[in-house]
PQR file of N, CA, C, O and H, with PARSE charges and radii, in Angstrom:
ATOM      1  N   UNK A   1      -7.917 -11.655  15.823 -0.4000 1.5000
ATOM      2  CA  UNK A   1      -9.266 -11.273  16.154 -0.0000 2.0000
ATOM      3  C   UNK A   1      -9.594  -9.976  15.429  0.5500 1.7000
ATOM      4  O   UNK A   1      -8.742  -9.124  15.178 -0.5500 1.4000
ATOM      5  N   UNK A   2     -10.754  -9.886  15.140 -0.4000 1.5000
ATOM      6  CA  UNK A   2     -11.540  -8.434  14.112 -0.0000 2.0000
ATOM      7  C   UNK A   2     -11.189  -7.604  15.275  0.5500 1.7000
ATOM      8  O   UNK A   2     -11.395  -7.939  16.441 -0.5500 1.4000
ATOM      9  H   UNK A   2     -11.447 -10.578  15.345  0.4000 1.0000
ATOM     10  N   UNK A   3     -10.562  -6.323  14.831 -0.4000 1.5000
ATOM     11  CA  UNK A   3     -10.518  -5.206  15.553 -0.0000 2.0000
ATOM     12  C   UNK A   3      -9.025  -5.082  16.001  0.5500 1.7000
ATOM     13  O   UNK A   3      -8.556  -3.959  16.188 -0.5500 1.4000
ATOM     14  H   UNK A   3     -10.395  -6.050  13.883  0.4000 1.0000
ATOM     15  N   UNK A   4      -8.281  -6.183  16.176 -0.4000 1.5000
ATOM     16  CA  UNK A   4      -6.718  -5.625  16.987 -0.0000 2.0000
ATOM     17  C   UNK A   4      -6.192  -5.060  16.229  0.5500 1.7000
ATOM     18  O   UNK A   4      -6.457  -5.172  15.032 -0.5500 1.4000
ATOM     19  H   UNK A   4      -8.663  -7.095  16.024  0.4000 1.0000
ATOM     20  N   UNK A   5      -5.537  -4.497  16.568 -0.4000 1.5000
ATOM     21  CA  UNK A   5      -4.055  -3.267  15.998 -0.0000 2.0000
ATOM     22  C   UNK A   5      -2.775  -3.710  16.331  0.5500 1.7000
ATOM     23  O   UNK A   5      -2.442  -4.061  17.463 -0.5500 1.4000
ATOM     24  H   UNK A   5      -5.322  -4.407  17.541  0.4000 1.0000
ATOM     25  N   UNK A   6      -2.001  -3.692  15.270 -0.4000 1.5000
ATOM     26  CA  UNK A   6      -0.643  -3.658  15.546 -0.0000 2.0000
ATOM     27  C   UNK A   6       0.234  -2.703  15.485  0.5500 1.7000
ATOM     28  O   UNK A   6      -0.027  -1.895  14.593 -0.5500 1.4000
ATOM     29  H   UNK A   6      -2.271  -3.406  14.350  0.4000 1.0000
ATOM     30  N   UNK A   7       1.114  -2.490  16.047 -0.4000 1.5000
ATOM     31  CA  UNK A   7       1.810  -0.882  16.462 -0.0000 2.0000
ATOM     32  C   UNK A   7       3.316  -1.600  16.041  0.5500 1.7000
ATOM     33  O   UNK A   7       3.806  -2.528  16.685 -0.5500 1.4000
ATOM     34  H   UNK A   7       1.325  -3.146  16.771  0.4000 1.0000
ATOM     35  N   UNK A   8       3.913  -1.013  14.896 -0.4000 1.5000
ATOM     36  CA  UNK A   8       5.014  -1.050  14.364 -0.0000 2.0000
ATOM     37  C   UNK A   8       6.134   0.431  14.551  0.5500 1.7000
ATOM     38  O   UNK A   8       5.754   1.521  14.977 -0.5500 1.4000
ATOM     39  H   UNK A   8       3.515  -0.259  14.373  0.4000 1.0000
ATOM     40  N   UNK A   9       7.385   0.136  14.160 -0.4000 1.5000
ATOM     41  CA  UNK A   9       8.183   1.616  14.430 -0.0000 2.0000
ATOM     42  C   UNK A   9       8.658   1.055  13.564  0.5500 1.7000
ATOM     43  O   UNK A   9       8.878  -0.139  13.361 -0.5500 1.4000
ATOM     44  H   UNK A   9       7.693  -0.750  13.814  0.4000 1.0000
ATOM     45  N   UNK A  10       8.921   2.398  12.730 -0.4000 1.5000
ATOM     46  CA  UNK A  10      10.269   2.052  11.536 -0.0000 2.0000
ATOM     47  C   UNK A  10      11.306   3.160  11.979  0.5500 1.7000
ATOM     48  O   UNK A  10      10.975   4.240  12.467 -0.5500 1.4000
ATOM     49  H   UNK A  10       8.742   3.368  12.895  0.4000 1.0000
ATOM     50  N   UNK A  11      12.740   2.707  11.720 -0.4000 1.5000
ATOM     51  CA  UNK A  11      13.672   4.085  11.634 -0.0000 2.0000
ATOM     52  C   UNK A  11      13.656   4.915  10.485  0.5500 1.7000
ATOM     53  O   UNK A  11      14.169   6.033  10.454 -0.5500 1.4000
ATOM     54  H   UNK A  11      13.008   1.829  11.323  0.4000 1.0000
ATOM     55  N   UNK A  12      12.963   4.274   9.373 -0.4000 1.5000
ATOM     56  CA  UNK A  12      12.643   5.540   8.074 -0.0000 2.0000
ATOM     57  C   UNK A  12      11.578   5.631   7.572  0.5500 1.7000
ATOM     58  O   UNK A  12      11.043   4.568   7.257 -0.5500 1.4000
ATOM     59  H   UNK A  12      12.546   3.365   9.398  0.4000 1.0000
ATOM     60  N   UNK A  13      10.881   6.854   7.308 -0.4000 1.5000
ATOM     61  CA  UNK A  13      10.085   6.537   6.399 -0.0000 2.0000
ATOM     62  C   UNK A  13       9.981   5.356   4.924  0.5500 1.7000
ATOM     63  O   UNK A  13       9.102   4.567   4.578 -0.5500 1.4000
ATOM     64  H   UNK A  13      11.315   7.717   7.564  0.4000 1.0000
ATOM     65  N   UNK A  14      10.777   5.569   4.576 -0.4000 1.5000
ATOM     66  CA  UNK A  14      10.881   4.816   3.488 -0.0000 2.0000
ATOM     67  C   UNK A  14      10.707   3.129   3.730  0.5500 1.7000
ATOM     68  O   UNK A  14      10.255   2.283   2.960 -0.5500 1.4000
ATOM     69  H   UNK A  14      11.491   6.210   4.857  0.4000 1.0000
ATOM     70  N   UNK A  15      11.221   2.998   5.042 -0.4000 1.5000
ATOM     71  CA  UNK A  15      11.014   1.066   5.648 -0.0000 2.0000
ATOM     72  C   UNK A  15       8.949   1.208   6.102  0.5500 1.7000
ATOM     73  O   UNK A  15       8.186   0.245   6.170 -0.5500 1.4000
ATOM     74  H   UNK A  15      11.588   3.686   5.668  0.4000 1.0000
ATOM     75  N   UNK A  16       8.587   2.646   6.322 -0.4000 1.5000
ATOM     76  CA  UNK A  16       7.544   2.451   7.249 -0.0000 2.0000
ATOM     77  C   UNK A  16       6.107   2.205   5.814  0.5500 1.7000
ATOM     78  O   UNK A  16       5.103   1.519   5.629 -0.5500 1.4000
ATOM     79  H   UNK A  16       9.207   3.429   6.267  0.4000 1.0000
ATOM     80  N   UNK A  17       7.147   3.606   4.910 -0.4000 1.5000
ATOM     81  CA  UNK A  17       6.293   2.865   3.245 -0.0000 2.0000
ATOM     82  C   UNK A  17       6.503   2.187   2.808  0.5500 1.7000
ATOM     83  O   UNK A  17       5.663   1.609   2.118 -0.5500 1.4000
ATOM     84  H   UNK A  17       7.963   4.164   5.060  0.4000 1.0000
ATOM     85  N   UNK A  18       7.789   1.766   2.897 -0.4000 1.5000
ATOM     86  CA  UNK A  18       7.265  -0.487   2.499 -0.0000 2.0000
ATOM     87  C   UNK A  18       6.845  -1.416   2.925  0.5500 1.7000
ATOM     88  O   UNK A  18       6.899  -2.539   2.424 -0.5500 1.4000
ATOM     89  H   UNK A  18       8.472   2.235   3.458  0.4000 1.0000
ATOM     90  N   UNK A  19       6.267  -1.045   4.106 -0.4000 1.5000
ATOM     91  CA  UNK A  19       5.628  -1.971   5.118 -0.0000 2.0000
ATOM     92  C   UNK A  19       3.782  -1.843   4.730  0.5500 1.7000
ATOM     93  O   UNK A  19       2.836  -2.631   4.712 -0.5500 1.4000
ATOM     94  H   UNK A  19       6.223  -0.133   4.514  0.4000 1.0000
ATOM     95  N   UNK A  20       4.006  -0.271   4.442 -0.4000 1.5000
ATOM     96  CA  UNK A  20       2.263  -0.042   4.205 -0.0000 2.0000
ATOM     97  C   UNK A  20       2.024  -0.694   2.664  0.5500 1.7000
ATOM     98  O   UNK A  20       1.051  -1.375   2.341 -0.5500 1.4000
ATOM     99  H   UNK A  20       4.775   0.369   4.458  0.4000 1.0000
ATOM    100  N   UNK A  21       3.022  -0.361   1.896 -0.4000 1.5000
ATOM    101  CA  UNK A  21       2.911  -1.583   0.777 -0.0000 2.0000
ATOM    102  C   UNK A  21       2.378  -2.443   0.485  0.5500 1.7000
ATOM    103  O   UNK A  21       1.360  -2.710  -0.153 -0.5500 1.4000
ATOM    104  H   UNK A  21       3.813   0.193   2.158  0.4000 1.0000
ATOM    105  N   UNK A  22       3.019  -2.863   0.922 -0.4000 1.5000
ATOM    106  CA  UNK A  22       3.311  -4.672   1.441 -0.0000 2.0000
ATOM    107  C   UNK A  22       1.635  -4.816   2.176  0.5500 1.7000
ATOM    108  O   UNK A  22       0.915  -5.593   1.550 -0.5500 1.4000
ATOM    109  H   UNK A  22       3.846  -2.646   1.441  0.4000 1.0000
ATOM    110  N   UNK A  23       1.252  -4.423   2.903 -0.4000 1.5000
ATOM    111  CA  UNK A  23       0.128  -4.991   3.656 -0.0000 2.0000
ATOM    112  C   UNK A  23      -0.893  -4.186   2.649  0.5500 1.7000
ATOM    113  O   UNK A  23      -1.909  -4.846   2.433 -0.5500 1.4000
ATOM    114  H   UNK A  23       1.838  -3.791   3.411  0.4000 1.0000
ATOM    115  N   UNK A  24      -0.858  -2.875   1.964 -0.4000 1.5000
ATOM    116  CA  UNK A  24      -2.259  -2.306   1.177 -0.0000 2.0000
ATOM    117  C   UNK A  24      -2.135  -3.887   0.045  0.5500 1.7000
ATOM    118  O   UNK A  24      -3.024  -4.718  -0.136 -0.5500 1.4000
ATOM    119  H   UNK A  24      -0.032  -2.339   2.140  0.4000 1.0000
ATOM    120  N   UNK A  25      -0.655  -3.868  -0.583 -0.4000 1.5000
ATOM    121  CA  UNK A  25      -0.797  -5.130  -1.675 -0.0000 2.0000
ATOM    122  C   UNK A  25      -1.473  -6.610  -0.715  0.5500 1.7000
ATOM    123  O   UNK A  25      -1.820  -7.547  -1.434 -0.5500 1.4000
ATOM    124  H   UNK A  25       0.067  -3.192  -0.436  0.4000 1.0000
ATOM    125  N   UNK A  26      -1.532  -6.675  -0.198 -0.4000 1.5000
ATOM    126  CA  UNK A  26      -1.748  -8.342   0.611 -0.0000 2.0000
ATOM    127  C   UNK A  26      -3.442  -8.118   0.395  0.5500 1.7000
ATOM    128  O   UNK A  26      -4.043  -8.882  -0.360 -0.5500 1.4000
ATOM    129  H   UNK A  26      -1.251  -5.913   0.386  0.4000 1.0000
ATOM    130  N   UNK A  27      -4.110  -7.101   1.058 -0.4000 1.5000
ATOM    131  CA  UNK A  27      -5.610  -6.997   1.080 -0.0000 2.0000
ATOM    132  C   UNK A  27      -6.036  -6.343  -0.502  0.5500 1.7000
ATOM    133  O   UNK A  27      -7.255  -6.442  -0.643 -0.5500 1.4000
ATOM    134  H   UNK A  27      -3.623  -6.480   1.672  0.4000 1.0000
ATOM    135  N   UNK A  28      -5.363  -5.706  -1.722 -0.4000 1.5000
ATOM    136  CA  UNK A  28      -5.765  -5.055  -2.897 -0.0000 2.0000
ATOM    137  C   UNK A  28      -5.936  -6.905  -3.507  0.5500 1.7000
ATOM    138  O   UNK A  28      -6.863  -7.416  -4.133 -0.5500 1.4000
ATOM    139  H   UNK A  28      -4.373  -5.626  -1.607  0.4000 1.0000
ATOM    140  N   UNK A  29      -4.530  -7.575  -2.963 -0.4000 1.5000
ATOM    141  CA  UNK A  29      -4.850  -9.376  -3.936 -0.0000 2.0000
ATOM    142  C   UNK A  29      -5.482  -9.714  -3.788  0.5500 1.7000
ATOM    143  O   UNK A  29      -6.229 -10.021  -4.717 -0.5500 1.4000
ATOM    144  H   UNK A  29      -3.776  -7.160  -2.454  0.4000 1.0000
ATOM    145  N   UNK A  30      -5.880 -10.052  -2.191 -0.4000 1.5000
ATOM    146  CA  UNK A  30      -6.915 -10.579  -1.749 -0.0000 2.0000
ATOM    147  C   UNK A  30      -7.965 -10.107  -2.059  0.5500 1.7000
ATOM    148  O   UNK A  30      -8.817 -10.914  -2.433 -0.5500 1.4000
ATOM    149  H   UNK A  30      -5.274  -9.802  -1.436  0.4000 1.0000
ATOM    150  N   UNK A  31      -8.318  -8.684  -2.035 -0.4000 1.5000
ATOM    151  CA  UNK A  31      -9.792  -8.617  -2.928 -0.0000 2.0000
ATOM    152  C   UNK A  31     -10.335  -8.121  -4.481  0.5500 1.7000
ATOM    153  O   UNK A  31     -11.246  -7.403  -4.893 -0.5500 1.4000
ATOM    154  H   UNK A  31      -7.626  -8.029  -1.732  0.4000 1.0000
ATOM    155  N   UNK A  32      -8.985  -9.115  -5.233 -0.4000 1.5000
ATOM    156  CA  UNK A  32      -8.488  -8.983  -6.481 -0.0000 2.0000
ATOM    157  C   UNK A  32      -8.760  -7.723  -7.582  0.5500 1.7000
ATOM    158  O   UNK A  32      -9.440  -7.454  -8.572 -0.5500 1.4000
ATOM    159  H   UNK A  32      -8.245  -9.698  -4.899  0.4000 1.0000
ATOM    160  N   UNK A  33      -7.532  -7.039  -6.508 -0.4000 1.5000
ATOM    161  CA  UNK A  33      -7.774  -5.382  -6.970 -0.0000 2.0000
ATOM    162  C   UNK A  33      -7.447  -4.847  -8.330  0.5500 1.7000
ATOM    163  O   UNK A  33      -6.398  -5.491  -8.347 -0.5500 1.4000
ATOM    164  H   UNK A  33      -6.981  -7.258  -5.703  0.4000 1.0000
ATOM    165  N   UNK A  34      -7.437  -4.505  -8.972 -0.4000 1.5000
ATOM    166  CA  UNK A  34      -7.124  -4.309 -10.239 -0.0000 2.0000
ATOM    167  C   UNK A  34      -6.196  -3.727 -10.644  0.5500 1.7000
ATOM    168  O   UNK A  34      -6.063  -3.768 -11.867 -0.5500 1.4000
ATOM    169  H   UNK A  34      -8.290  -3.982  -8.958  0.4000 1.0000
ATOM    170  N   UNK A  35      -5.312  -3.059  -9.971 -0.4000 1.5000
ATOM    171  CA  UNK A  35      -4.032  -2.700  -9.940 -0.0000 2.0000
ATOM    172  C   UNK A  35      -2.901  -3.474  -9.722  0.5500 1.7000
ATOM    173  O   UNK A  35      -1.785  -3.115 -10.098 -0.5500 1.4000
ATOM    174  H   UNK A  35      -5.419  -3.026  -8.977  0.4000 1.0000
ATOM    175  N   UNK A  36      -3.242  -5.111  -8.802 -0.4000 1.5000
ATOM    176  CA  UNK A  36      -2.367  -5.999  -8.863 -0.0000 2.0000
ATOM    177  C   UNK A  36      -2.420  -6.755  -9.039  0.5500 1.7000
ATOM    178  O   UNK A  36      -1.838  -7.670  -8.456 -0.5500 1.4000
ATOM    179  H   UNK A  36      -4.148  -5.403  -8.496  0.4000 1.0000
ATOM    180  N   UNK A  37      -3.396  -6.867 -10.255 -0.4000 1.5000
ATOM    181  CA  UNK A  37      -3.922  -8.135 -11.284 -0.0000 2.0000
ATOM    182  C   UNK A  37      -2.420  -8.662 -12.115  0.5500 1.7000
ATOM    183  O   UNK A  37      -1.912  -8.154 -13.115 -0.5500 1.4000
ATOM    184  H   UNK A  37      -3.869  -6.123 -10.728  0.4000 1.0000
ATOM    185  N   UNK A  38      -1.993  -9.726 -11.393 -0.4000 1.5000
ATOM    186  CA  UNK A  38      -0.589 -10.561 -12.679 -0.0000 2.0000
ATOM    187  C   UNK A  38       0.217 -10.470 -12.318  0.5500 1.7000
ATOM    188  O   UNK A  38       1.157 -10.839 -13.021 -0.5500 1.4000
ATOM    189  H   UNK A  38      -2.406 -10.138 -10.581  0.4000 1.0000
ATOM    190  N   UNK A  39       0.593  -9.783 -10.619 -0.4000 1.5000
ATOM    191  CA  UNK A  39       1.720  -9.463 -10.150 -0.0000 2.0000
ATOM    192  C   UNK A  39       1.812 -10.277  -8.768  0.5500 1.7000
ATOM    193  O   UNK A  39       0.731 -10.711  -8.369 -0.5500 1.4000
ATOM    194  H   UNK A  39      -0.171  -9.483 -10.048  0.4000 1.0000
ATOM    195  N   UNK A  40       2.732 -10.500  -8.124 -0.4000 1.5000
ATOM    196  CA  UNK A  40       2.903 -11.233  -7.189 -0.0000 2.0000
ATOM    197  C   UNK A  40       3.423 -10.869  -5.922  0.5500 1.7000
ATOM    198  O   UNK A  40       3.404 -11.506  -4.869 -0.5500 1.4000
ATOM    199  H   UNK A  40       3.610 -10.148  -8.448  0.4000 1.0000
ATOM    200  N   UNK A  41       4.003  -9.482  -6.239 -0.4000 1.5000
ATOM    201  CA  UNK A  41       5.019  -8.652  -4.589 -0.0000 2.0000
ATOM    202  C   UNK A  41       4.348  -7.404  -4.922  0.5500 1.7000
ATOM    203  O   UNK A  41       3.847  -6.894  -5.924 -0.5500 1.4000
ATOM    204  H   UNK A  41       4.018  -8.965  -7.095  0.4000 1.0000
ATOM    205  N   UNK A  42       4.535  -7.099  -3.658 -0.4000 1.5000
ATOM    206  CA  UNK A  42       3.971  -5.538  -3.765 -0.0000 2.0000
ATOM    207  C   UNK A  42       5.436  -4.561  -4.278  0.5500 1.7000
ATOM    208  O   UNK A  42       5.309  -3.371  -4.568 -0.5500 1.4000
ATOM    209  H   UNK A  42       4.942  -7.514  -2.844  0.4000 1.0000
ATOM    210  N   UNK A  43       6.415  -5.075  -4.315 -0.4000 1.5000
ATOM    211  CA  UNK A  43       7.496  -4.775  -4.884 -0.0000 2.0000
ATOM    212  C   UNK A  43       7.581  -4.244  -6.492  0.5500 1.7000
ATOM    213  O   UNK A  43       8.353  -3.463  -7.047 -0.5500 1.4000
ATOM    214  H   UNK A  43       6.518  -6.042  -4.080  0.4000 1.0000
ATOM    215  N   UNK A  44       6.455  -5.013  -6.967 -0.4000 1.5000
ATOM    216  CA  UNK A  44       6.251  -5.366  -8.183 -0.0000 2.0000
ATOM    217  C   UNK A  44       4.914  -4.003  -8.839  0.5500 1.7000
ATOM    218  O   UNK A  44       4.852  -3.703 -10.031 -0.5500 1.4000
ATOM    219  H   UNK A  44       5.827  -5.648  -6.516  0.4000 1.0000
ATOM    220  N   UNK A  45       4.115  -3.460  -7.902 -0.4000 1.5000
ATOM    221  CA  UNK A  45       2.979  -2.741  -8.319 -0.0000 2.0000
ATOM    222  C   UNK A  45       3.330  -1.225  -8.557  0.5500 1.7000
ATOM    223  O   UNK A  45       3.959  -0.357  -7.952 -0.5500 1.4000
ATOM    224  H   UNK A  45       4.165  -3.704  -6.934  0.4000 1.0000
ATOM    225  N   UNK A  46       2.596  -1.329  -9.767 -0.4000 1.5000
ATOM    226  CA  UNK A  46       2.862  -0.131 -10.822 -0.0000 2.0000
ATOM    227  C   UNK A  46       3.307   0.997  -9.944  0.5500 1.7000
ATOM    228  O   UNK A  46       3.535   0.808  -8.749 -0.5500 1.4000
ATOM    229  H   UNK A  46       2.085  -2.034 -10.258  0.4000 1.0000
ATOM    230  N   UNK A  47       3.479   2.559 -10.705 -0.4000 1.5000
ATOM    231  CA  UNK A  47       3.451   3.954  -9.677 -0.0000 2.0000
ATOM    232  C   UNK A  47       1.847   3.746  -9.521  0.5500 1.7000
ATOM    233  O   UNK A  47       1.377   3.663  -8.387 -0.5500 1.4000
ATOM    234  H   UNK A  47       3.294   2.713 -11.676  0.4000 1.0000
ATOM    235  N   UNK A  48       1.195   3.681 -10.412 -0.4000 1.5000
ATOM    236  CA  UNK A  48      -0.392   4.090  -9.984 -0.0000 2.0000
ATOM    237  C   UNK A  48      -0.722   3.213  -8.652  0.5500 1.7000
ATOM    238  O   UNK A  48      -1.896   3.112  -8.294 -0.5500 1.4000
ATOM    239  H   UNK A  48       1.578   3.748 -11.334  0.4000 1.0000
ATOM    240  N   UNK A  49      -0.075   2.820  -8.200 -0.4000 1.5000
ATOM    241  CA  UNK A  49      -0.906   1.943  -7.214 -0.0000 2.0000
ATOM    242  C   UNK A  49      -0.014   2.179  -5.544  0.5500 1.7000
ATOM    243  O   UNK A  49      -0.540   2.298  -4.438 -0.5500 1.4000
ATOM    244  H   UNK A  49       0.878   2.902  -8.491  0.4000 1.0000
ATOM    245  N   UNK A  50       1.581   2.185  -5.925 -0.4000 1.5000
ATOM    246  CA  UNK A  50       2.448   2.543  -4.877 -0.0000 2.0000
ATOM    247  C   UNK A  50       2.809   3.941  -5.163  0.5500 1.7000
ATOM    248  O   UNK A  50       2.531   4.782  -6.018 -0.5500 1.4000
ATOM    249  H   UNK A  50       2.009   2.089  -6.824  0.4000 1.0000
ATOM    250  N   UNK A  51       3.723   3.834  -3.842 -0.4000 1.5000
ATOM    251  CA  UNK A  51       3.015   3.996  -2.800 -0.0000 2.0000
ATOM    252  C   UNK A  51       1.403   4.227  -2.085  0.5500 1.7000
ATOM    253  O   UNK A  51       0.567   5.021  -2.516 -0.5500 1.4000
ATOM    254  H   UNK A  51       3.949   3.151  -3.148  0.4000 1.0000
ATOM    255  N   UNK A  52       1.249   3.424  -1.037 -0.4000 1.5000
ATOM    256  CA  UNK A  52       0.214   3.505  -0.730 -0.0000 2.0000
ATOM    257  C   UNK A  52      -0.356   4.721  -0.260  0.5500 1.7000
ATOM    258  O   UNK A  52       0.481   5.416   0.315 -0.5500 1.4000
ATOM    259  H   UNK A  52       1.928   2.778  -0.687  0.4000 1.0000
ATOM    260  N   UNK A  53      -1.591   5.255  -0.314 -0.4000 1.5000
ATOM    261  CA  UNK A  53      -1.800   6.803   0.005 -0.0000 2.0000
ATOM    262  C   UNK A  53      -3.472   6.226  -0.162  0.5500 1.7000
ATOM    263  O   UNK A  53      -3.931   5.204  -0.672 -0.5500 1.4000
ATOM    264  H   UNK A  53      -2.271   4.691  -0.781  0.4000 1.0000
ATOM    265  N   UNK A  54      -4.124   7.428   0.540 -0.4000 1.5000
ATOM    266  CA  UNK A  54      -5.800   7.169   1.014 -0.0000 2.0000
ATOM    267  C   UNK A  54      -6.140   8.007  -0.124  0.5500 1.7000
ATOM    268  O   UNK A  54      -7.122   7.580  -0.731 -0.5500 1.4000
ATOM    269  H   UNK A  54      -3.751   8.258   0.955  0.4000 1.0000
ATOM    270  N   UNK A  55      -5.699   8.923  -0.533 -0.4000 1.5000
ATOM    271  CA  UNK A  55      -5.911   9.354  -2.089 -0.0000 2.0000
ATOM    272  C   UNK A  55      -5.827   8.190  -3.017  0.5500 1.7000
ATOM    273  O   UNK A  55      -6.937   7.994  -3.513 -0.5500 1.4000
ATOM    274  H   UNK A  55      -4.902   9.269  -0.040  0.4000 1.0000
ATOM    275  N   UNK A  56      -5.112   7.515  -3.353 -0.4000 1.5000
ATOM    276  CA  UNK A  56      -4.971   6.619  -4.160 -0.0000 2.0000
ATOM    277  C   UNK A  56      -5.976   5.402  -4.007  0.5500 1.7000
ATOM    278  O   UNK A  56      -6.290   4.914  -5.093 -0.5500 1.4000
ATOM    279  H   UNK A  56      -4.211   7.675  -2.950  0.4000 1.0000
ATOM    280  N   UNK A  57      -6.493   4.863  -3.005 -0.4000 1.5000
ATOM    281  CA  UNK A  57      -7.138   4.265  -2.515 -0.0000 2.0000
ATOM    282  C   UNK A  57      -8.829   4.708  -2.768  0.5500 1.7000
ATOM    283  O   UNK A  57      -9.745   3.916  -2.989 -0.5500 1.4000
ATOM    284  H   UNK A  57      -6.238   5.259  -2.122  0.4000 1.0000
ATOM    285  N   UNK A  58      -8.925   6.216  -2.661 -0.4000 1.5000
ATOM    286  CA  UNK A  58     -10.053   6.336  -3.585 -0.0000 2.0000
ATOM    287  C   UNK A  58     -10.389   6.991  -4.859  0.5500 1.7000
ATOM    288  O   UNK A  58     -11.287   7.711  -5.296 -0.5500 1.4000
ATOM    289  H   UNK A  58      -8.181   6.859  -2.482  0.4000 1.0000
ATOM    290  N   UNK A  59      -9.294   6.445  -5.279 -0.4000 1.5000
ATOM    291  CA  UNK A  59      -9.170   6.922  -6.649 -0.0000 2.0000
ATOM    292  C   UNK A  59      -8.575   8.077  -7.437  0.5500 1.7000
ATOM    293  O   UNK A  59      -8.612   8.299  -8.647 -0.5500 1.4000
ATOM    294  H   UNK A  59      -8.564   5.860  -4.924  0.4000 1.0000
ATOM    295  N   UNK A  60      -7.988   8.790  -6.393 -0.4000 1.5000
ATOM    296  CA  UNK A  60      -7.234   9.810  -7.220 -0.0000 2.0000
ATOM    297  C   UNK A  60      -5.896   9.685  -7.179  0.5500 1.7000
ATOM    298  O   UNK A  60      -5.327   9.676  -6.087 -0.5500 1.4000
ATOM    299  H   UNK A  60      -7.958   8.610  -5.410  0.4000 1.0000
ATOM    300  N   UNK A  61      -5.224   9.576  -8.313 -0.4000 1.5000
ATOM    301  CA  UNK A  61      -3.757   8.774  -8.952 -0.0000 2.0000
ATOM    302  C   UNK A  61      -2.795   9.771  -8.766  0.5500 1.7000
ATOM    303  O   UNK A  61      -1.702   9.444  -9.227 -0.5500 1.4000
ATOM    304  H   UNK A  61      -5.686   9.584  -9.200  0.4000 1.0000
ATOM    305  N   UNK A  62      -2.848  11.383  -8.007 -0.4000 1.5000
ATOM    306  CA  UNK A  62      -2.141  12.403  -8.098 -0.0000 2.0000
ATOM    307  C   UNK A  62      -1.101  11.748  -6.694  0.5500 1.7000
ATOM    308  O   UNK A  62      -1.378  10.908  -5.838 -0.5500 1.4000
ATOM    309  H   UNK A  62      -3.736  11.649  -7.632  0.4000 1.0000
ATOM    310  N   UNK A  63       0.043  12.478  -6.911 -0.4000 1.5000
ATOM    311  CA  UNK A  63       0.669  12.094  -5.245 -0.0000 2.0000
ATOM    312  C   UNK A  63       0.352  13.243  -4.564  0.5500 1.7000
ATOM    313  O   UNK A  63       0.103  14.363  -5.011 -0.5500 1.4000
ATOM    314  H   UNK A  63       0.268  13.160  -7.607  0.4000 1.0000
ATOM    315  N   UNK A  64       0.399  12.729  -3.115 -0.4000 1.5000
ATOM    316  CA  UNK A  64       0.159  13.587  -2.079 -0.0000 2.0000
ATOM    317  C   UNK A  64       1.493  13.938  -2.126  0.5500 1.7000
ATOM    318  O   UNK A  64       2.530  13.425  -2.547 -0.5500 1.4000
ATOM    319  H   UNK A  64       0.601  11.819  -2.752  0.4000 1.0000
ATOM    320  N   UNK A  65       1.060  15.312  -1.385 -0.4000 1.5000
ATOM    321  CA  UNK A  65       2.204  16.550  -1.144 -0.0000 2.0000
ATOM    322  C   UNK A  65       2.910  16.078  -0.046  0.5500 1.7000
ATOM    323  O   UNK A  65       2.169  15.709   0.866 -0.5500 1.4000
ATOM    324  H   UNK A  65       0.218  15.730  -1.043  0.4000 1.0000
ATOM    325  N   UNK A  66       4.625  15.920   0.260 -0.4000 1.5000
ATOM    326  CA  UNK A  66       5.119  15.546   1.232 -0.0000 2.0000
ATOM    327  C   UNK A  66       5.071  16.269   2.457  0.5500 1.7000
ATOM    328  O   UNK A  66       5.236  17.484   2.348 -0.5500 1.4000
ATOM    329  H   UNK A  66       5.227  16.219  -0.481  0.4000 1.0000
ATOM    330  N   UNK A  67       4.910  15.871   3.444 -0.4000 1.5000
ATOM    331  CA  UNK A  67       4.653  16.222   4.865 -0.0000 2.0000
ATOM    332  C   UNK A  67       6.092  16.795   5.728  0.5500 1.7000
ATOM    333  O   UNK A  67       6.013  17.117   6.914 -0.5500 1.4000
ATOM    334  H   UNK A  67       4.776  14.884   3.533  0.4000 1.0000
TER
END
């Protein structure tokens, strides 16, 4: 249904950023994003595109500063 949330736990960061991956790549294919034009896993998408980050998402390709 539009609107539910799912509430995940990872024991690492690193499992919790391949999960956000994985689901930014599922909706970038689906709305045939241009960063994962020819590719098939989110395993597979360039640095410019992974990790996923809300910077990156609107367009700025710098990485965020770790937390």
């Amino acid at each position: 249904m539009e609107g539910d949330i799912d509430i995940e736990k990872f024991a690492t960061r690193e499992e919790r950023d391949g999960r956000t991956d994985e689901i930014a790549f599922f909706y970038w294919k689906n709305d045939e994003g241009e960063c994962v034009n020819g590719i098939d896993s989110h395993e597979q998408m360039p640095p410019t595109c992974a990790p996923f980050s809300w910077s990156r998402l609107d367009g700025n390709h710098e990485p965020e500063p770790e937390h």
